[in-house]
Structure formats: structure tokens, C-alpha cells
N, C-alpha and C positions, 0 to 999 in steps of 0.2 A: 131761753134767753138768746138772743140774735149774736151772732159772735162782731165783733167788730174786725173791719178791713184789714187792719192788724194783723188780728189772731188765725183772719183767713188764707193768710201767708205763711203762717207758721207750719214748718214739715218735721216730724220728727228724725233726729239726726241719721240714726241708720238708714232712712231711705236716703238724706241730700247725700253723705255719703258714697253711699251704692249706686246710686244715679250721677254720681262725680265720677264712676269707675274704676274707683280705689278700689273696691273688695266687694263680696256679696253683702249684702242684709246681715247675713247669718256673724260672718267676720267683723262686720263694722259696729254689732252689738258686742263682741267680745274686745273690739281696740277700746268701746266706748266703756265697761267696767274695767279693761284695764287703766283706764285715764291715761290714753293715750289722744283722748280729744280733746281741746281747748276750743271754746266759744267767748269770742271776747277777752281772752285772755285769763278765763277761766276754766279750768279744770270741770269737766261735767262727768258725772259716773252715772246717772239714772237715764236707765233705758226707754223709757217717757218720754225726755225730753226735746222739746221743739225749737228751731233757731228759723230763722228767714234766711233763705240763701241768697238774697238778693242785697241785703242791707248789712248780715253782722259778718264777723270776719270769726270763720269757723278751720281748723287747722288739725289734720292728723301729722303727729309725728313731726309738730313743729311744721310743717308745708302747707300754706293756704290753699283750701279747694277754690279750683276756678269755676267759673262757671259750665255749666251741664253740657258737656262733651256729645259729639254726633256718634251715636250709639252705631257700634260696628258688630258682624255675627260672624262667626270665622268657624269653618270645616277644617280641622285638620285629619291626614292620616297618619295617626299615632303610629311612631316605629315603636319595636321593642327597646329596651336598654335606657330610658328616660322615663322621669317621674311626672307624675299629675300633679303640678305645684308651679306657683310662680317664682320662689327661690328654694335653694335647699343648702343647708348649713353644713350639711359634707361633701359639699362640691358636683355632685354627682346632674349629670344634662337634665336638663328639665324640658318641658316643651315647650316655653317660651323662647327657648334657646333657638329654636325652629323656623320662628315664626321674625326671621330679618328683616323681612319690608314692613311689618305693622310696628307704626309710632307711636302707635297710642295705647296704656294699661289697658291688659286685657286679663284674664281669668278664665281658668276651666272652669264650665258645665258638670260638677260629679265628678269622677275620677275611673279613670284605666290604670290599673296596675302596673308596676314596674316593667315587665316579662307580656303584656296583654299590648294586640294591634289595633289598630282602625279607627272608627270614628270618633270624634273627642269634640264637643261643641266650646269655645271659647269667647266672651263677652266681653266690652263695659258696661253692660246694660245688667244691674243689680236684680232690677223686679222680674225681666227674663230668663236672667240663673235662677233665681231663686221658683218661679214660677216653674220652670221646668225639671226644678229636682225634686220636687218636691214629692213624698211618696203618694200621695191621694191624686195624682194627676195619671198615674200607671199608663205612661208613655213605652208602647214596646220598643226593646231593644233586642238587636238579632244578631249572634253570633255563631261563625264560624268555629266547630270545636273536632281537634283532634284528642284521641283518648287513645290509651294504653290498652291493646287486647281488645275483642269484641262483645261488648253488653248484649245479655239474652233481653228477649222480649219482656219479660218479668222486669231489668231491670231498668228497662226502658220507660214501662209503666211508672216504674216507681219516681226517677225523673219528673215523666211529667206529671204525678198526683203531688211530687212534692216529698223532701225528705227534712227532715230534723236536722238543724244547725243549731249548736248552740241553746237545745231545751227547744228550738222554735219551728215548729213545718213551714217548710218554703208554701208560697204560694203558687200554684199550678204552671206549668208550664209547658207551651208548645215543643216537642221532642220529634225530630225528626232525624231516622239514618236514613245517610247520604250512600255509603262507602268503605270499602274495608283497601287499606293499601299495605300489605303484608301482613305484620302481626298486630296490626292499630288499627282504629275506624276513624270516620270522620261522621259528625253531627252537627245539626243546623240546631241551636235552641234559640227561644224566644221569651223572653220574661218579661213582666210587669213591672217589673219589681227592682230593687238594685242593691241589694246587701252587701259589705265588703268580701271578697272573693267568693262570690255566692258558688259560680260554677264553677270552679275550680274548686269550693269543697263537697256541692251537690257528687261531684263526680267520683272524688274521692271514696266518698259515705256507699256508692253502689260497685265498688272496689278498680274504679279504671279512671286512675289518674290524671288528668291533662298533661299533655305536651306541648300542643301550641293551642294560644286562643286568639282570635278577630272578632270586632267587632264589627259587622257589616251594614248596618242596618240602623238607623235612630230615628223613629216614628216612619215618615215618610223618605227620611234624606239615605241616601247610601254614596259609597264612595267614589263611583263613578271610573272616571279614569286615575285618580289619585294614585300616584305614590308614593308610599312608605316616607314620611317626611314632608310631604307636600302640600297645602294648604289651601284652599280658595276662601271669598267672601260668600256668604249667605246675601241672595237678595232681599230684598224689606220685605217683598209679596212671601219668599219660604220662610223669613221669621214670622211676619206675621199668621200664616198658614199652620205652622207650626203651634203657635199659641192656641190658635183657633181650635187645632186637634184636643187640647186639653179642658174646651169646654169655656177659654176665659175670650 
């Protein structure tokens, strides 16, 4: 059956959503079973469903979405000491905090740990977070790792074949020593993958702890001259290059 003109407007709301800038896909399906979205002044909870964002009057949290924002891509270099979150309910900096000059809702790319440096991708563009977290797109990322005491070759292997987290073998990864600076070493690793504190417990598990972690590297982008804190814009041609890497 031919859909009518209608129907061919119709978007289902986690994307208009996500593409408003409010939040990823992933989050705009959780505001929408919590009924935190109104369409028309009703209440909608099924994740189905479709509105026109051009005609009906669609509202998170009570605030009408405006229309579809100029999608901005933002480098920052994650200091230590702040969270990967747009707010956080114990006051504690976040990296929006950071980021003074941008006016417009933005959102992390995945997450750097509280204690973890370097690169942090930031959106309003829903389909490109969500397209780059996604785990089947195995976007390498490359960090900087210092460790506690010196890993034998054994345990170096074991690294990169992969160790058990949590019942689950990591997937393989590139392992490279750098450098021994007293009783610590320094390692480049590179993953596929992005598990929550993956290396920081890979390293743990072959008994040499992290001390500092950077992340230097994300797909093709690296930090450049960045400072700890400091931010640039993504041009269109690296976001779009960017996606291009993943195949879409």
C-alpha cells in the first residue's frame, strides 16, 4: 500500500528528538517510557511511535522542540577531575562545564572516565553519536597508558589476545611498549572495542595497575596541539570522513 504524504512525514519521535539535540536516540527512548514526552499534549510511552515535526507540537520535559538545529561536532581535550555527562546531581564539573563559547545542547560521544584524559567527541547530531558508538562500527581508539612496574612479554601478549572481564574475553588488541620511566612503564594500546573501564581493568587482571590514562587517538582525529581543557569544532568534511570510516 502507498503510504500517503502524510504518513511520509511521519518520524518516529526518538529520532525528531535526537536530531532536536536534546539527547542521543538511546536517551530519547528512555525520556519517551518514562513519559517525559508529550505530543499534542499527550502523553506518548510507545517507542513506535511517529509525530511530524513540522506540524504537531512535540515537548520534552514540558519545552517545545524547535526546529532541527545546525548540527555542530566538537573535539575536546578531556582534563582529569570531570565527568562524561551533561549534568551531574552531586555537583561535581562535568565537561560541559568546558565548553563556554558553545550555545547550543551538546552531548558526549561514549564516555572517558572521571580520572581518564584526551579525546571526547561531543554532538547535537543524535544519528552521529549514536552511529559512532555504536559497538559493530569498531572505531579504533588509542591511548596513552602508564602502568605500575614493568609487564613481561607474556604479559603483554596476554593484553593484546585479550583477557576476561567479567566472565567475558576482551577482544584483541593492539599492545605496544613505549617505555620504562623508573619503576612504571608506559604503553600505547589500541582497541576496537569500548567496555567500561576496559583498560584500566585489562591491566589490572595482568597485575600492573594504571596510573595515568590518555586517550590520544579516535579513529583518524588526534589531539593536535589541544590543551587539557580545550576544545575545537570538527569540520563537516572530518565528520563526515569520520562516518565514512564506519562503513555508513
Amino acid at each position: 500500500m502507498k503510504e500517503s504524504k502524510k504518513d511520509e512525514n511521519l518520524i518516529r519521535l526518538q529520532k525528531i528528538i535526537s536530531q532536536a539535540g536534546i539527547s542521543s536516540r538511546r536517551e530519547a527512548e528512555r525520556l519517551i517510557i518514562e513519559g517525559r514526552v508529550l505530543v499534542n499534549g499527550n502523553v506518548v510511552r510507545e517507542l513506535g511511535a511517529k509525530a511530524d515535526p513540522r506540524t504537531d507540537d512535540i515537548r520534552v520535559d514540558g519545552k517545545k522542540i524547535k526546529k532541527e538545529e545546525q548540527k555542530i561536532y566538537i573535539l575536546l581535550n578531556k582534563p582529569k577531575g570531570c565527568i562524561t555527562t551533561v549534568k551531574d546531581d552531586r555537583g561535581r564539573p562535568t565537561v560541559i562545564d568546558l565548553l563556554r563559547g558553545v550555545k547550543k545542547n551538546v552531548y558526549p560521544v561514549g564516555r572517558l572516565d572521571f580520572n581518564t584524559e584526551g579525546i571526547l567527541l561531543l554532538t547535537n547530531d543524535g544519528d552521529f553519536a549514536q552511529h559512532l558508538a555504536h559497538p559493530r562500527h569498531k572505531i579504533p581508539k588509542t591511548y596513552s597508558v602508564k602502568i605500575s612496574g614493568v609487564p613481561t612479554e607474556k604479559e603483554l601478549r596476554k593484553l593484546s589476545d585479550g583477557v576476561v572481564v567479567f566472565k567475558r574475553k576482551t577482544a584483541p588488541a593492539q599492545v605496544r611498549f613505549d617505555r620504562t620511566t623508573g619503576n612504571n612503564s608506559w604503553l600505547t594500546i589500541t582497541l576496537h572495542e569500548g567496555k567500561k573501564r576496559q583498560i584500566r581493568r585489562m591491566c589490572e587482571i595482568i597485575g600492573h595497575p594504571v596510573i595515568k590514562l590518555k586517550r590520544i587517538k579516535y579513529g583518524f582525529l588526534e589531539l593536535g596541539n589541544l590543551k587539557p581543557g580545550e576544545y575545537r569544532s570538527l569540520s563537516s568534511q572530518e565528520a563526515k570522513r569520520l562516518m565514512e570510516t564506519t562503513g555508513r
